[in-house]
C-alpha positions, 0 to 999 in steps of 0.5 A: 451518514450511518451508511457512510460511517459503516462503509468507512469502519468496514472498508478501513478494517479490511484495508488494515488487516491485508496491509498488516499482511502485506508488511509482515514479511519484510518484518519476519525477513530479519529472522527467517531469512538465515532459516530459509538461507537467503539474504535478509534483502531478499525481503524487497523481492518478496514486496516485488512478487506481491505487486506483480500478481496485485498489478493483474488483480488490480486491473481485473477487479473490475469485473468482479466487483461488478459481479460479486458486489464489492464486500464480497470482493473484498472478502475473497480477496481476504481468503486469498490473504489468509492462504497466501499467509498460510502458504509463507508460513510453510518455511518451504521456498517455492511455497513462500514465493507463491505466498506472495503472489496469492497476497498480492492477488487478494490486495490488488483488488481491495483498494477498487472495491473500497473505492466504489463502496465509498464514491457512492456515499461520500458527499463532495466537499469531503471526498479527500478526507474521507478517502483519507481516512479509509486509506489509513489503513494501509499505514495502520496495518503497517504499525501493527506489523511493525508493533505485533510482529516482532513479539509475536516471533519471540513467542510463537515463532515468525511461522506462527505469526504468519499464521495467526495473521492468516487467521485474523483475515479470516475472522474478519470475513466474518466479521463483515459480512453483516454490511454485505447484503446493502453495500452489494445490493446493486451488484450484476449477477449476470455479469460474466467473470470470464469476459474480463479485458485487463486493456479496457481499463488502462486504455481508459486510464491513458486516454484521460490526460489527468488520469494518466498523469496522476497514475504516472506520479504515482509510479514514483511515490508508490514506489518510495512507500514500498521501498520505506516498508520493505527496507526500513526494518532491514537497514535498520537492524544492519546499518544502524545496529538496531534490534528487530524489535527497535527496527520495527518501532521505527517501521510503527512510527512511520506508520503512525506519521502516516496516518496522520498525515493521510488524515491530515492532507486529506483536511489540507486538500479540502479545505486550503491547497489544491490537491495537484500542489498537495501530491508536489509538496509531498513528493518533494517531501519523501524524496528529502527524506530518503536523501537523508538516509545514506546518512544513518548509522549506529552513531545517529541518535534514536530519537533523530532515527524515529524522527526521520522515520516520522517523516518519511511514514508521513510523506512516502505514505501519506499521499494515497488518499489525496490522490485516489480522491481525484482519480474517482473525481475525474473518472468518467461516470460509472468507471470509477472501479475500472479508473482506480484499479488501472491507476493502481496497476501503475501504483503497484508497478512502482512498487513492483519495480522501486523495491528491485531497484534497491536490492540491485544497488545493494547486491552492487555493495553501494547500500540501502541508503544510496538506494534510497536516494536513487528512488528519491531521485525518480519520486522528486522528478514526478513531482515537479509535475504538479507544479507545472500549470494546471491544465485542469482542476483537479 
């Protein structure tokens, strides 16, 4: 149980700080983008750039966790995080694309290696929840940018910030490397980086039925979390005539609700709901939410706003536990990696195209909020898939 507690506090921490990493640009978007004269929606091309590389990185991590062991995957995929921040914070905008692309490559990989740290150690009847858990960290580094971000602009500028954020992903390489030497221990060194097939994985992933339905689904959800942390500060501060600050306290409680929920399905798939009808009530769940938004403006109350926001970080963003839980459970024997990360390159080319997909309704002048809709549209057709008869348990 130590080593499993261990696992969870390291892989959450570096879920967390890449996250953070990961939602700090549509945060900055707001003030920089005038600086560095784009639109302020620019900011969903930026989280597109970002999936794109994490697509490939997801798909190849693999091999590498094979070779290096996943800590120091994770580790890497860090430094990769740090200079992609470093890259943002030049103000320079080719620099600022290809930023984005670096921390793509290092998030792509995380969420495999963290998975195969935690599959090893996680007895069955809490496999959910302790997924769960671990998957907190996504929403959790989504509050802190909303939270930290905003102050950090005002004092140190949105350059500055992005490079403390770099900063604090380098610490943390430190930090876990003490965990390394047991969780690496059954690493191949002989494995050869160079003989990566990025097809094995999806081949994988599509001969499984269960597989290549969940990953579908998660095309659509995947794609309504991103689009929620990329637009909702911008909207916010457009729509509803919020200031950055109050825009990203509404991004903070929707992440908030996001943990909690995270904790709180894993619990529900667990113990009382089968994990298939879970997923459903949750994508019937973002997709109301993101109905709702055509409707807010200056003249909604800010409590309703924090409130809608509370349920949309809930749902949209509440899912990924329950779901890779069951990825890693029907996984064939020993391909836990290869399934996870081939699930997510789905997963991450739902995040890569749904943000896309806003920024051109908005460019057509219809809005964020219809855009939103358009994407709840797509989330609530895949959900109704989970309440079809089960073909399998789950």
């Amino acid at each position: 149980m130590n080593a499993l507690l261990v696992s969870i506090v390291a892989t959450l921490a570096i879920q967390a700080l890449a996250s953070m990493a990961v939602f700090a640009p549509p945060v900055f978007a707001p003030v920089a983008a005038p600086e560095l004269g784009i639109e302020a929606a620019w900011a969903g091309v930026s989280t597109s750039l970002i999936y794109l590389a994490a697509i490939l990185s997801a798909l190849a991590s693999g091999g590498f966790i094979a070779r290096l062991g996943p800590i120091r995957t994770s580790q890497v995929c860090l430094v990769f995080s740090a200079v992609g921040m470093a890259a943002m914070a030049s103000g320079f905008l080719p620099l600022v694309a290809l930023g984005a692309l670096l921390l793509g490559i290092g998030y792509g990989g995380l969420t495999p290696a963290s998975s195969v740290v935690l599959n090893e150690r996680t007895p069955p009847d809490w496999r959910a929840l302790v997924f769960s858990i671990k998957q907190t960290g996504v929403p959790i580094g989504g509050a802190l940018a909303g939270v930290l971000v905003p102050p950090m602009m005002v004092s140190i500028g949105w350059r500055g910030a992005a490079l403390a954020i770099g900063a604090g992903c380098l610490v943390l390489v430190a930090l876990v490397q003490p965990v390394r030497a047991d969780t690496d221990r059954e690493r191949n060194r002989n494995a050869r980086l160079g003989r990566v097939r990025l097809r094995e994985p999806m081949r994988l992933v599509w001969s499984v039925r269960e597989l290549r339905e969940m990953a579908l689904a998660s095309f659509t959800y995947s794609g309504m979390q991103m689009c929620l942390g990329s637009y909702l500060v911008v909207c916010l501060h457009e729509v509803a005539d919020a200031s950055v600050s109050a825009a990203g306290a509404a991004l903070s409680t929707a992440m908030a609700g996001a943990v909690v929920g995270r904790i709180g399905w894993g619990i529900v798939a667990d113990r009382f709901v089968a994990p298939r009808t879970m997923l459903g009530l949750l994508g019937v769940g973002m997709s109301v939410a993101a109905f709702a938004m055509p409707l807010v403006g200056a003249q909604w109350p800010w409590l309703a706003i924090l409130a809608l926001s509370l349920v949309f970080g809930a749902t949209a963003v509440g899912w990924n536990g329950v779901y890779l839980s069951q990825v890693a459970l029907v996984a064939p024997p020993g391909r836990a990696a290869d399934a996870t990360g081939a699930s997510l390159a789905m997963t991450y080319l739902g995040v890569f195209t749904m943000p896309l997909l806003i920024w051109c309704v908005v460019q057509l002048g219809f809005g964020y909020g219809w855009g939103f809709v358009l994407v709840g549209l797509c989330s609530l057709w895949r959900a109704s898939y989970f309440f079809r008869g089960e073909r399998r348990t789950l």
